[in-house]
N, C-alpha and C positions, 0 to 999 in steps of 0.2 A: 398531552400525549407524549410519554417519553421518546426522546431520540432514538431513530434506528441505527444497530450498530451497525460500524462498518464493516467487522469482520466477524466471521460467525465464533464458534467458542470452537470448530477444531482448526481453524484457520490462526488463531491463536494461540493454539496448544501447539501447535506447528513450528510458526514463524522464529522461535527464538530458543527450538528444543535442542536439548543436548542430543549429542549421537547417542544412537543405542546398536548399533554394528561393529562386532573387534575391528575389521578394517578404517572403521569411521574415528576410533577411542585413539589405532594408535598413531591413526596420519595426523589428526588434530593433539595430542595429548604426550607424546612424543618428546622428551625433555633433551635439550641440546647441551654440550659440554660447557656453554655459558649458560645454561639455565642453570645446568647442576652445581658451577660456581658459585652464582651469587646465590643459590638456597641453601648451600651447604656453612654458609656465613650467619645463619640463623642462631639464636643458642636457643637449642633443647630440639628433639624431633617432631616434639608438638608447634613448633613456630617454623620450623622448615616445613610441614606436612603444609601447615595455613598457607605459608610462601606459598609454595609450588601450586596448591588448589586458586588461590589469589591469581596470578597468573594466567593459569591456564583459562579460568574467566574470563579475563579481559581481552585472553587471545583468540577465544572461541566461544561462548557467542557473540563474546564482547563486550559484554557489561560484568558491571562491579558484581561479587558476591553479595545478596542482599541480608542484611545482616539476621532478620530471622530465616531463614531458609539454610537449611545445611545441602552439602550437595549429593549429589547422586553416587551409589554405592561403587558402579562403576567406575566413578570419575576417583576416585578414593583408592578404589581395589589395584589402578594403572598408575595410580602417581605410586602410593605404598609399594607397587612392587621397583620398581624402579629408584626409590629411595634407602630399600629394604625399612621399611618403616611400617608397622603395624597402623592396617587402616582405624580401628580402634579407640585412637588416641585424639580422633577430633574436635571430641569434646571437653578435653583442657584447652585448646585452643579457640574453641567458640566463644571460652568464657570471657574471656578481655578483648573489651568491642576496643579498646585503645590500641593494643596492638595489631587488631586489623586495620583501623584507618591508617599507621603508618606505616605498616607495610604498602596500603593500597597507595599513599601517595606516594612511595618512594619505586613500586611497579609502574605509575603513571609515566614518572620523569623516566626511569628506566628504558621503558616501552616505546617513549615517547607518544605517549596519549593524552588528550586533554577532554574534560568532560564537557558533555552535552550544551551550550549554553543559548543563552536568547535571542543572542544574532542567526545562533545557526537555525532556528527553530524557523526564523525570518524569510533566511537563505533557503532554506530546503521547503517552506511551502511555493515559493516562487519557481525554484527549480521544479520540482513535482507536480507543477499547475502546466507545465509542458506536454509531460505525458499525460496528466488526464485529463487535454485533450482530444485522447488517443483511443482510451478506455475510462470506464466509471469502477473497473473491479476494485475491490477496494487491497485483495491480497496483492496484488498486481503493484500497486502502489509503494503499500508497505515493502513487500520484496523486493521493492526499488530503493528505499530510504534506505532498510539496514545493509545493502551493498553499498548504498553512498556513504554512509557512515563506518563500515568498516575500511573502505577504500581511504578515504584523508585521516585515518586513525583518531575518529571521534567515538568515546565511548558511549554503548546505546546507552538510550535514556527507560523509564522507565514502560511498559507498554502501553499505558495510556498517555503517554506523547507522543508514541509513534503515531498511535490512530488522530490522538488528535491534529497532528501536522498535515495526516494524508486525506483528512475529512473537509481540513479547509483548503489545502490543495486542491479537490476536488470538486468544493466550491470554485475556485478564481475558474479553475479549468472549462468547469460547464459553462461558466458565466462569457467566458470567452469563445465559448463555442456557439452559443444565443448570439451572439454580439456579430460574431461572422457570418451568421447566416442573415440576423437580420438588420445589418447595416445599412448594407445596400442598397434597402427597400426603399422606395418613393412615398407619397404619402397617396398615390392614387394605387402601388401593390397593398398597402394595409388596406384601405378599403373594400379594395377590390379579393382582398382575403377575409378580412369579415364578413362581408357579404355571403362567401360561401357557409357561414355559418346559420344563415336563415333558411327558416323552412320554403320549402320551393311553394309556386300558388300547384296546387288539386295534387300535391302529395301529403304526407306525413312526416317526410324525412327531409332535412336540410339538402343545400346543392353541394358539401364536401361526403355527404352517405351517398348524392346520386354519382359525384366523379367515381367516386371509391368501388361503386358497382364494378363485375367481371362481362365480359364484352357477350358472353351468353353464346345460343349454338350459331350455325351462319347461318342464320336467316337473313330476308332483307331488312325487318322492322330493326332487328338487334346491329344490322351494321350501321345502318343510319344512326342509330342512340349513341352508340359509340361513336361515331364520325364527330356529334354533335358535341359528348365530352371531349373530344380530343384540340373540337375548337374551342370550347369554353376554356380547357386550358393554354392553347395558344394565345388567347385573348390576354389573358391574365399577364403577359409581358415580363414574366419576371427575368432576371439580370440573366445572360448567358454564364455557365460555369459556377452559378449558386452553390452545387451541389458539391465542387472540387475543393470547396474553402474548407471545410471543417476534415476530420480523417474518417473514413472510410467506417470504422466501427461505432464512432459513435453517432456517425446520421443512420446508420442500419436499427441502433437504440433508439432512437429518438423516430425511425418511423416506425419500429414496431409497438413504442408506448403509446404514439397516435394510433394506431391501429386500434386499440383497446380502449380508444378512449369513445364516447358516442357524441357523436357531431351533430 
């Protein structure tokens, strides 16, 4: 059965898109009297044009230009007018992958950015296994990593390492959220939890379908049934403040996946 993805395909069309609002092109795109410095040190306007779109990459979404991908007309249309340089000419520049990668290392050291690497892949699933858990969403997550990532000036990695990062964060997180709820348990709560998984004697359904029942109208017969579940869960003794350990959204999760499950 393949894996399910963590984020759907517009939640990924999202997370790492370029603006498409003029207010959005010129807050982020916006070239500083030092930017226009050190582009203007380029020789020819096809390698200032790359400069300046190199750049503004690593500045906003963050990540390096990838080397098949040209960028958006936009993003061309705001640098060329600000360079007076016809957007046009990107493609003598695309042609020499060698003059991109040094400019991009020499934007790195510039920028002071360092790429994505294995410690940090390490770091941030540990850090991320915090919040989830908090929540299981998976954008939730990821919109978490690339703020931490843009915050310590780590350049994003490619998008399937961000998911991968937040899927196994998501892993430690559940698993630490299992662990909290049921640490505490004795070995006579397991029991005495299994148990409600058998069928009761002269019904059909298990004794966690009969807890699960709604208390009905106020008759006598139906307060008495309920009195009866209320003590079969008293009975059950489990730890006072069970429910305070893990956060709030995700035992809301987790009883409404029991909900739907049939006991």
């Amino acid at each position: 059965m393949p894996r399910r993805s963590l984020l759907t395909p517009a939640e990924r069309a999202t997370l790492l898109a370029f603006p498409t609002t003029d207010d959005e092109l010129i807050r982020h795109y916006t070239l500083s009297e030092a930017d226009l410095s050190a582009i203007r040190q380029r020789r020819g306007n096809h390698n200032r044009l790359g400069f300046a779109v190199q750049l503004c990459y690593l500045r906003y979404p963050g990540f390096a230009l990838p080397s098949e991908a040209g960028p958006p007309a936009s993003l061309l249309n705001i640098i060329g007018s600000q360079l007076y340089i016809e957007p046009n000419i990107w493609p003598q520049y695309a042609q020499r992958p060698e003059t991109r990668r040094e400019h991009l290392l020499e934007l790195q050291a510039w920028l002071n950015l360092t790429p994505f690497a294995a410690a940090d892949y390490r770091h941030f699933v540990q850090q991320l296994a915090e919040l989830a858990k908090q929540t299981d969403r998976g954008i939730m997550l990821a919109e978490a990593l690339v703020d931490l990532l843009r915050q310590q000036r780590i350049i994003l990695p490619a998008l399937y390492v961000i998911e991968r990062v937040c899927s196994e964060a998501l892993t430690h997180g559940t698993r630490q959220v299992y662990e909290a709820l049921t640490t505490p348990l004795t070995d006579h709560h397991r029991r005495a939890l299994d148990a409600l998984l058998a069928i009761r004697e002269g019904t059909k359904g298990s004794g966690l379908i009969w807890l699960r029942q709604p208390p009905g109208p106020p008759k006598p017969k139906h307060v008495l049934a309920h009195l009866d579940r209320l003590k079969t869960l008293r009975e059950l003794g489990l730890p006072d403040g069970l429910e305070h350990t893990v956060h709030q959204n995700r035992l809301l999760k987790l009883a409404r996946e029991g909900g739907q499950m049939r006991g």
